[in-house]
Steps between C-alpha positions, in 0.01 A plus 500: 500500500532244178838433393662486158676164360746706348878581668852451552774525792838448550764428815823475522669235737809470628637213727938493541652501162159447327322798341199381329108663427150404511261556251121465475226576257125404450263566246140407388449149579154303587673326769858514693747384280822513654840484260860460594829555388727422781879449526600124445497296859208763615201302401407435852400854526214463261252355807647776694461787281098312407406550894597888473373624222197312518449683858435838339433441125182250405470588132782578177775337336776562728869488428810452706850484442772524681803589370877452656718787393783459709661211640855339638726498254658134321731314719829435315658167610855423417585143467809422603559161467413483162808730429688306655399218279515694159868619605600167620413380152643806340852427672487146362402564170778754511741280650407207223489716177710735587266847478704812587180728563274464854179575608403881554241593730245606278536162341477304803162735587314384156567161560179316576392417858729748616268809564194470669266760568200383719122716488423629830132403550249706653279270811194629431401356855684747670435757272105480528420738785637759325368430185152487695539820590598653220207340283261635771615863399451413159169345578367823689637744220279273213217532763533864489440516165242260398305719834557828279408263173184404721447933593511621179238203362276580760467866405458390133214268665336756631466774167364170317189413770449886521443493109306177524282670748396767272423269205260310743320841569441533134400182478215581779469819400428374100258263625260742714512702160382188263261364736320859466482502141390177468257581769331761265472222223419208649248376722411214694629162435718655230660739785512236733695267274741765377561612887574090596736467190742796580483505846855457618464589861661208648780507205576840615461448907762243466693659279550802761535248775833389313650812406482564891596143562809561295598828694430301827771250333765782444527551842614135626795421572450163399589318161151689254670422204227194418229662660536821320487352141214262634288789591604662189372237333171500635488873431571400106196242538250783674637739219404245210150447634398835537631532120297274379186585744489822376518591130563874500770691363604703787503213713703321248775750522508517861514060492798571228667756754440245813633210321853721381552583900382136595806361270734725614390398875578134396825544333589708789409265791742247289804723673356467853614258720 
């Protein structure tokens, strides 16, 4: 079954005092694109999170971010001996000019150098296999969808050939009738030259042979997203010649009606993978 390019999933993660969450997206892309927005000090991931996704996804614009909700809080460091210094030159400035007042502790606390508060960092070494796992669930959820993206194209696939396959019996069917009225007017080399000018039947042979080639595609599960709008493309170029091969109204609206479901066939194979 084909598969969409479109999808999202999320994990959460959570490894000790960090709480964090994987995200991933992918959308219409000619190639695989992978984008990331990573925590800082996590960039060695990127090779890592390349060799997964590329596993299961060949196709799309893919996103993924990983975000770090929750982690171990600031580390408050009081320095002592830089107290002692400020009040050692407190008490002398005291004892030399005589102040009456002292230090309090809220002064001594905005003094500088005497607070420090130090980030807890997150390793992202050790924090990886979870991570891994947690992108994998995200990973399978997107996959989930872009399969019931892939379902729902297919069916829309499907009521497109159908109607193509009716506008190629009118096509045939409009033929047989202008050969036979032509045949009742014209004779001989006249006949014979009309018959060689309009006669479309390898136009229209291959033209069924790729509506059937296309359903043949929908059932893969390989990457059809190039094939299908290649053979959709040589259905456009089968279409055209019998337009032009065959100057008849009737025909011309059934080319008209072809050439409508061929387009939508193309702009639809642009969301296959």
């Amino acid at each position: 079954m084909i598969q969409g390019m479109t999808g999202f999933g999320s994990a959460a993660f959570s490894f000790g005092e960090v709480k964090g969450e994987v995200e991933i997206k992918s959308q219409n892309h000619r190639y695989l694109d992978l984008v990331y927005y990573l925590p800082t000090g996590f960039g060695a991931f990127e090779n890592k999170i390349r060799q997964l996704v590329s596993k299961q996804i060949l196709r799309g614009r893919v996103t993924v971010v990983i975000k770090i909700k929750e982690k171990p809080s600031q580390e408050v460091v009081i320095n002592k001996s830089v107290i002692q210094k400020y009040l050692k030159q407190a008490n002398s400035l005291k004892k030399e000019f005589g102040f009456d007042d002292s230090l309090r502790l809220a002064d001594v606390i905005r003094l500088p150098g005497v607070v420090e508060s130090h980030e807890s960092l997150v390793e992202a070494d050790k924090l990886w296999p979870t991570v891994e796992k947690a992108l994998q669930r995200a990973l399978q959820s997107l996959i989930t969808m872009r399969n019931r993206e892939g379902k729902s194209l297919s069916s829309d696939f499907i009521g497109i050939l159908k109607n193509m396959v009716i506008q190629v019996k009118r096509v045939q069917e409009r033929l047989r009738a202008v050969v036979k009225e032509k045949e009742k007017i014209l004779s001989g080399d006249e006949l014979f030259s009309f018959k060689k000018g309009c006669d479309v039947s390898e136009e229209m042979t291959r033209l069924t042979h790729y509506v059937e080639e296309f359903r043949l595609l929908l059932k893969t599960k390989e990457d059809v997203g190039k094939k299908l709008d290649f053979v959709a493309q040589e259905m456009q170029r089968e279409t055209n010649t019998i337009g032009s091969k065959l100057q008849d109204k009737d025909v011309a609206s059934a080319v008209v009606a072809l050439k409508s479901k061929i387009e939508k066939l193309r702009e639809q194979a642009q969301n296959i993978e």
